[in-house]
Structures are given as C-alpha cells and as structure tokens.
C-alpha positions, 0 to 999 in steps of 0.5 A, a space after each residue: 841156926 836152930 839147935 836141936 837139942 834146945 828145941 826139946 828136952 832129951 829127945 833122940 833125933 836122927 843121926 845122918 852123919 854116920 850112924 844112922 838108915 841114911 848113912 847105911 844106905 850110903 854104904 849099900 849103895 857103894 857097897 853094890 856098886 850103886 851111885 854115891 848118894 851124897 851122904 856120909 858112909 855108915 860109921 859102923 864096919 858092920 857092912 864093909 866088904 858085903 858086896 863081895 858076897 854073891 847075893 846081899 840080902 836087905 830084910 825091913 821089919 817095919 817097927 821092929 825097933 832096938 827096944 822091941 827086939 830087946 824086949 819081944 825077942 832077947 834070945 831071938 836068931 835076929 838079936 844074936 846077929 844084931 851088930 848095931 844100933 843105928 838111928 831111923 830118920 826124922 821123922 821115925 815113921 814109914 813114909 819117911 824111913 821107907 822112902 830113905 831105904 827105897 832112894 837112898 835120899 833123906 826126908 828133906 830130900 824126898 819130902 815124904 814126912 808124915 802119914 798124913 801131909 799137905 800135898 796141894 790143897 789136899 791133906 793126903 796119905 803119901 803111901 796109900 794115896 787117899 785124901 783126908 782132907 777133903 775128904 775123897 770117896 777114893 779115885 785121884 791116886 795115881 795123880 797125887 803119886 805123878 806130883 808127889 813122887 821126885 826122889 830117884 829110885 835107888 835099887 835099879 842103879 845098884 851094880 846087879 839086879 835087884 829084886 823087892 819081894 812086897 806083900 800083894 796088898 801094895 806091890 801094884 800100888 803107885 807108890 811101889 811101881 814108882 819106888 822099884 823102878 825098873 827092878 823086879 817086884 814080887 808080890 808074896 801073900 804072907 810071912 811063909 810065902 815071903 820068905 819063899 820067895 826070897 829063898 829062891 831069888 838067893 837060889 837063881 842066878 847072881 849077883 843079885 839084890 834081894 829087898 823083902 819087906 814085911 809090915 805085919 808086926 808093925 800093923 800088929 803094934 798099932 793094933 795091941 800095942 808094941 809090948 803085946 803078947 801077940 807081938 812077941 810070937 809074931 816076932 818068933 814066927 819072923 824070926 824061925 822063918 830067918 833062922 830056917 833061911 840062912 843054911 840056903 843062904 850060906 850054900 848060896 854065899 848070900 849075906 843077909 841084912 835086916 834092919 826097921 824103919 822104926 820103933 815103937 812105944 804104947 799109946 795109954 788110952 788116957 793120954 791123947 790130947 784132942 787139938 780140936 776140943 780147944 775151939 779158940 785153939 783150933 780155931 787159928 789153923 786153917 787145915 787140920 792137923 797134918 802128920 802123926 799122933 807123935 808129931 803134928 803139922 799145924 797150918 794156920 791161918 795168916 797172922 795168927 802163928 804166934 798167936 796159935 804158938 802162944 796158945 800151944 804152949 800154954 795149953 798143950 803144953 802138959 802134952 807136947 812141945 810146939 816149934 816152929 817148923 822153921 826151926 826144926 828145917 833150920 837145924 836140919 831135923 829133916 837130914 841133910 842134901 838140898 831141901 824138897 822146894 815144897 818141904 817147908 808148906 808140907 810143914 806147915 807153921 808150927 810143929 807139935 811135938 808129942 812128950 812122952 806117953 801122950 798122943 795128938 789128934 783132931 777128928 773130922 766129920 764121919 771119922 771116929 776117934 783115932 784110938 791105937 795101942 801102939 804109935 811112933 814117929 816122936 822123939 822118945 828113943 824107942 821110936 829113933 832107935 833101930 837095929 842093924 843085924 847082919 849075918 854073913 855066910 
C-alpha cells in the first residue's frame, strides 16, 4: 500500500482515526442518538456528554481555519472556547468537508472531491451543479444532483429533530434539499439574521439539533485573501453576533459548537502555474483540469499517463508534485469506509498536488483567468488545520 508520507514531503493530511471532522461527526452522531456511522469516535473528550444538553448547537464557519482564527481573532470569544485543533478531510475544501458534516460519510464514501469534478462526461461543480466542461448556458442541475448525490443524509437520523439554519442563496438548492433530508431548512439573509433565527430555535421546544452555516468569511478570503483587513472585522462581526447568543443559550441549556470545513493560505499573484501554456504538457489530457488550484485531477488520454506523469515532474515540478491517483486512493488520502464505485474516474490519472505558495489552472474558451487571493484544498497545514470550539452552558 502507498504511503502518504512519501508521496509529499511535510505535507499535513486528514487525520480520521480519531482527530479529525470525520471522527467528531462519529461522535455527535452517538452523542444525539444518530446511527453509528462506522468510523473511529473523536479522540478528543471535548464532546463527551454534550448530548445531555437540551439543545446542542452545530456553528461551520466555512474557512475559518486554526491559523485564521489565531491570526484574525486571538482575543475573539470563539478562540477562548477553542478546545481542540482537529484535522479537515482530504481534500480540505467544502464539498468535501461539508458533505462530511451533512452525512457523517468521509470523501471516499460520498465521492465529492473537489470544486470542480468529473461526473459522466461532464466536468461539473458539485455544489452549485453547473458544467464547466462543456460548457452549459445553465439548466441540468437537478440531473446531475439525482446522479451525484448517494451519501445518506445524516441530521434527519439524530435522536431529536434537527434544524439547518442556510443563507437564502442555497437553502432551495438540489444540493441543500438532498443534504437536509427530511429536516427543516431555514433560509436566513445575513450574519444578524442567521444568528436570529438560531436564537429562536434554541428558544422553542426541545430537544433539538441546531446547524447554521455561514460562508461569508470564506467568500471574503478568496476574495482579499485570508490575512485581510476585511477579514478580521468580518470575524469580529461573527464572533459579537457568538458572544451576544450564549446568555440565551445558557437559559436554554444549549451547548454551542462551532467548527471550519478548512483553512486557508494566500495565493501570491506571481505564483500560479498555467498547465495549458505547456502545449505538449497539456496536450496528453483528454479533459481539462478537474479539482482545485491547490489540487488538480488530471484525466489523460489512453497510454500516455507515464508520459504526462514524466512530463509534470520535469516541468512542474518547481510548482507541484504530481502522483498518481491510484496511490493517494491506495493510502487512503480519501478516508476510510467503502470507496464511491466512481471515486477513482472522479480522480482521474495523476493528481497534481500544489507546493506551498503556488496554484494550478488551466482557462477554457470564454473563461478569464482564474485570479484569487485566497485558496485551500492543498497539503499545507493552514488548509488541514481547524478549530474545535465548544461552549457549554
């Protein structure tokens, strides 16, 4: 078996035997009398017992890694109740780590792997559910999620109901209809409002599951990039509207919870590798480039593989490592439980893997250059590296 450790130098992979979002969701699920889900328990005993609370209270910051919150909010009321560092999943992006916490499944189960991937023949974004490749004018949405979508959702098997409290952008979308279940979702139109309407599903009936997601400071990084000056006060906004809910959640005997799908690191402009502008290179894929800019999937064309793997190492290699797919599914870089039948075409044949401070891209006909100043799904520890906070009443 492939190990991972030789595969890339220093680079911080998944934990799921214990210490990771994989395990944690182990452990709620237990915790609120869900199902076992088949994984290891979280080694941690930050969440031993939480179950006894009348509400418990799940909060994803998406991209507010360990190193962000470190950084961005050091006096923050979310620091103080950090107990843990905890590892994302590979890889540490949202449709990976999101589709964890909403099943309880790892990546290598549920099969979403990257912001963009191969699903058929069409190089879609799981999430939104648009095609890059073709490229659509926009309709097909719901048929790609009836072929995509097989984890089970998890919320609507906990032992009380549960409630997602989603921004109104996504909360009618396939992927969110699919992910809840038969629970409740919620839409909310901004950070106060979020935190509103959690305020009064902690205030209702109980026992009861709470999950509000907000992607707003992750949508920031990629913009500005994750050591931004508009970063750190979004983050003191989160954490007022956090410190402002836990006397109501204290009267209400509700534990509160909040973790990040991932981190982060800054994307330098000089720094992005164009796979494309190497015509021989590029020449050998028989799709373009699947994935992230921190990790990229490379389909090639019959018999060329070795050639193209060659090729990577020789040229790109100042910029990435390139692997083969089939050993990082062989080490187990995707977590454990039986593989999605399809997870190793979602792959593809090599996987270039992103070396610190560098980013990978190709652009299509009518797409600009993708430019971002913020990014994640690699192997530096900024982007595996997330917090567990916890406060109880």
């Amino acid at each position: 078996m492939a190990d991972l450790s030789s595969l890339c130098p220093d680079a911080a992979w998944a934990d799921y035997q214990g210490g990771g979002l994989l395990n944690l969701m182990q452990t709620l699920s237990r915790e609120l009398g869900g199902p076992d889900l088949g994984h290891a328990p979280l080694a941690s005993a930050a969440l031993a017992g939480i179950g006894r609370h009348r509400h418990v209270c799940l909060i994803l910051i998406d991209g507010l890694g360990a190193a962000q919150l470190a950084s961005l909010g050091p006096d923050s009321r979310l620091r103080a109740h950090q107990r843990e560092t905890i590892s994302s999943v590979f890889p540490p992006t949202t449709a990976a780590a999101v589709t964890t916490v909403l099943t309880g499944s790892a990546p290598a189960e549920h099969g979403l792997i990257g912001w963009h991937q191969l699903h058929g023949e069409e190089i879609i974004a799981p999430l939104p559910l648009y095609a890059r490749y073709p490229a659509s004018r926009g309709g097909g949405e719901q048929r790609r999620a009836d072929t995509l979508y097989r984890a089970r959702p998890l919320f609507d098997r906990l032992g009380r109901p549960a409630f997602l409290y989603l921004p109104d952008f996504i909360a009618e979308s396939p992927s969110s209809r699919f992910h809840a279940g038969r629970a409740p979702r919620v839409a909310y139109g901004g950070l106060a409002d979020g935190f509103a309407q959690l305020a009064r599903g902690v205030n209702g009936a109980g026992p009861a599951f709470h999950y509000l997601y907000l992607p707003q400071l992750d949508t920031l990084m990629h913009e500005q990039g994750p050591d931004a000056a508009a970063a750190r006060v979004l983050l003191a906004e989160i954490d007022a509207h956090f410190a402002a809910l836990l006397p109501q959640a204290d009267a209400c005997d509700a534990a509160m919870v909040a973790i990040a799908d991932h981190g982060f690191v800054a994307a330098a402009p000089e720094c992005w590798a164009d796979v494309d502008a190497d015509a021989e290179l590029y020449g050998l894929l028989a799709l373009p480039l699947s994935g992230e800019t921190r990790l990229a999937y490379c389909h090639v064309k019959p018999a060329c593989a070795e050639r193209f793997l060659l090729l990577a190492r020789e040229r790109l290699g100042h910029a990435c490592w390139a692997v083969r797919s089939r050993d990082l599914l062989a080490a187990g870089a995707f977590g454990p439980g039986p593989q999605r039948p399809d997870l190793a075409r979602h792959c593809g044949d090599v996987t270039l893997i992103a070396k610190p401070g560098w980013n990978l891209r190709d652009t299509l006909p009518g797409e600009k250059p993708l430019r971002l100043a913020g990014v994640h799904a690699g192997v530096h520890p900024d982007e595996q590296a997330i917090p567990l906070i916890v406060r109880r009443p």
